[in-house]
C-alpha positions, -999 to +999 in steps of 0.1 A: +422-304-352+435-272-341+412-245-365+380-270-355+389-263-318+393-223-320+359-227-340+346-241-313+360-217-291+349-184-311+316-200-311+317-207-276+323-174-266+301-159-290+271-178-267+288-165-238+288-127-242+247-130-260+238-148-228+258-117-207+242-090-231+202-112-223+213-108-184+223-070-184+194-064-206+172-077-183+193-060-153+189-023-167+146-033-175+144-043-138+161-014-124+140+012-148+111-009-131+126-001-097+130+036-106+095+044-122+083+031-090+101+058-070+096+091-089+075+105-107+069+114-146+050+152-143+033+150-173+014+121-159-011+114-137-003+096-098-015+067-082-005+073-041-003+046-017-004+058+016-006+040+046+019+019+073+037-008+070+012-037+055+015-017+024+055-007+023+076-032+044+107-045+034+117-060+070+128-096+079+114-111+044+085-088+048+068-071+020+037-049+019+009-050-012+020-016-022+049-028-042+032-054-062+006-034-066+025-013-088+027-041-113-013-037-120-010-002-139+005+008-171+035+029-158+030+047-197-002+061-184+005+069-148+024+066-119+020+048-091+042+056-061+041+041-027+045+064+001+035+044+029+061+042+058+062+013+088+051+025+120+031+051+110-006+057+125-025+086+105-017+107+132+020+104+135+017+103+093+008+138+096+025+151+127+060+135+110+057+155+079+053+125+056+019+141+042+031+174+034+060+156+014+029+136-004+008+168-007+038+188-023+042+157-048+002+160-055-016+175-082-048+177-104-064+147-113-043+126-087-052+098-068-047+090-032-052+058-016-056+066+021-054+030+046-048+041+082-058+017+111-029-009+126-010+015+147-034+039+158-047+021+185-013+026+206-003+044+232-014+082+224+019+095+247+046+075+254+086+076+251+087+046+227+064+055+197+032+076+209+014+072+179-019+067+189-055+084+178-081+086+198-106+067+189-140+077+168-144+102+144-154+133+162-142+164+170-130+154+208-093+165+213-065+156+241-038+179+248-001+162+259+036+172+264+047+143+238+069+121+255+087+110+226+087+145+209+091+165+234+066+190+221+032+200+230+009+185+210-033+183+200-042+147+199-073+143+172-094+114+168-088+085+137-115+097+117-104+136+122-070+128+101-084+111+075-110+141+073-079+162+069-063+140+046-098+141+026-102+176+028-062+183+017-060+160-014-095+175-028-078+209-019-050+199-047-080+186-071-074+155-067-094+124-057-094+107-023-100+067-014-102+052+017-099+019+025-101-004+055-074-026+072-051-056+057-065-085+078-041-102+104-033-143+108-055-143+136-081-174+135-105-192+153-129-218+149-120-217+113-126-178+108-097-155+102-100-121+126-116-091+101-097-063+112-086-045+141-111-031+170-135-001+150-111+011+123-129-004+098-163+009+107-150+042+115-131+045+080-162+035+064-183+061+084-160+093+069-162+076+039-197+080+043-200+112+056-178+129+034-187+111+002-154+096-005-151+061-025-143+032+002-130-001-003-134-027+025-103-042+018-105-061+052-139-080+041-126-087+005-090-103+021-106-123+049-128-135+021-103-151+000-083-162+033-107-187+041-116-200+005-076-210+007-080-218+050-060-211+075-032-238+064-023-224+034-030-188+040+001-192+065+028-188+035+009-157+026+027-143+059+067-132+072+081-132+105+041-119+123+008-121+119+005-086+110+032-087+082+025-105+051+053-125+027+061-114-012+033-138-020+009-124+008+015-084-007+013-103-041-020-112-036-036-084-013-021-063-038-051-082-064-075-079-040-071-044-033-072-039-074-101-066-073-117-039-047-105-013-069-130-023-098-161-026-077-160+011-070-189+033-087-165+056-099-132+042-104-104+068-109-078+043-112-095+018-134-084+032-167-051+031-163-046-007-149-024-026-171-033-062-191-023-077-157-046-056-142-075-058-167-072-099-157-067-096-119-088-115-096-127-111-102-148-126-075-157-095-062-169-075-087 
């Protein structure tokens, strides 16, 4: 009775530590996940995300599409970093620094995603978060002692910073994409708001003008939103209507790949992963 029960027992724990040896396995995969996410292989190409915080948010159950959207590429091929940042407009984007850091990161042959829109129609100068633009895509200019800052500053219009961010990534040889806003739980009379004041337009105008791929992300999301309605698109959202759940950055993130594949010349197309290859397809 006694040898069948340390049988039992060695085989017991032999279950044990191959079930603990599955888990840490799995453990080390998801943290090499985590870590190919945040640097960079130099012998390969770059996918950049950059934007505010509907594509990187990790706030109050938050989560923006520029996370999942890593999941549609084959990290073998390429990398795909998100360097979005909350609260950013494209001005304060620029004005913080955060584009030099991407433009030092940026090489040949790179791609830049470039969504811009949510935050810059604030308050140009304020002691809170003077973020602002000024609106259009001229040349007009305002000149302000930054309250938050406390420097002088040159306010430029929305479409004058992504001009610069255009005319900076092709300066590195690499490949610019704009795309329009993340759409906000806003509805009425069973139609979900597509996007916020002009953005859109105007993104699609320097787009235009300066012969730069655009994806009208906004049109594609807002599409899909009201297949699903406005019932069950509200799980797709965290704690606003601005800021979408896991599952709401899990699926803009396939829309935005979705969008991705309609372009004429799709840089990142040949590096999207079997995921990928299979993502949505109703707007192609």
């Amino acid at each position: 009775m006694l040898r069948a029960l340390n049988g039992f027992t060695r085989v017991f724990f032999l279950i044990v530590a191959s079930l603990f040896a599955a888990l840490v396995q799995d453990q080390n995969a998801g943290v090499q996940t985590l870590a190919a996410q945040s640097s960079a292989n130099p012998k390969l190409p770059t996918i950049f995300v950059v934007g505010d915080s509907t594509a990187n948010n990790h706030a109050n159950g938050a989560l923006g599409w520029g996370d999942p959207f890593i999941g549609y590429f084959d990290l073998a091929k390429v990398n795909v970093l998100n360097r979005a940042r909350a609260g950013r407009s494209s001005r304060t984007f620029i004005t913080e620094g955060l584009w030099d850091k991407v433009l030092s990161e940026m090489k040949k042959g790179d791609i830049v995603l470039i969504q811009f829109g949510h935050n810059d129609g604030a308050a140009i100068n304020d002691a809170t978060r003077a973020r602002g633009s000024l609106p259009g895509i001229g040349e007009e200019t305002e000149e302000i002692d930054n309250l938050l800052t406390k420097k002088h500053e040159v306010v430029h219009t929305y479409g004058w910073y992504l001009s610069k961010m255009i005319a900076d990534t092709r300066a590195k040889r690499a490949v610019p994409v704009l795309l329009s806003l993340t759409v906000r739980n806003i509805w009425k009379d069973g139609r979900v708001e597509r996007g916020s004041s002009r953005f859109g337009q105007w993104a699609a105008e320097v787009a235009k003008s300066q012969e730069v791929e655009f994806i009208n992300v906004t049109k594609i999301i807002a599409d899909r939103y009201e297949q699903l309605g406005q019932e069950r698109v509200q799980v797709l959202f965290g704690p606003d209507h601005t800021h979408t759940s896991p599952a709401g950055a899990e699926l803009n993130a396939e829309l935005v790949v979705a969008g991705l594949k309609t372009l004429k010349h799709c840089a990142p197309c040949k590096y999207v992963s079997a995921r990928g290859v299979n993502s949505d397809k109703t707007h192609e």
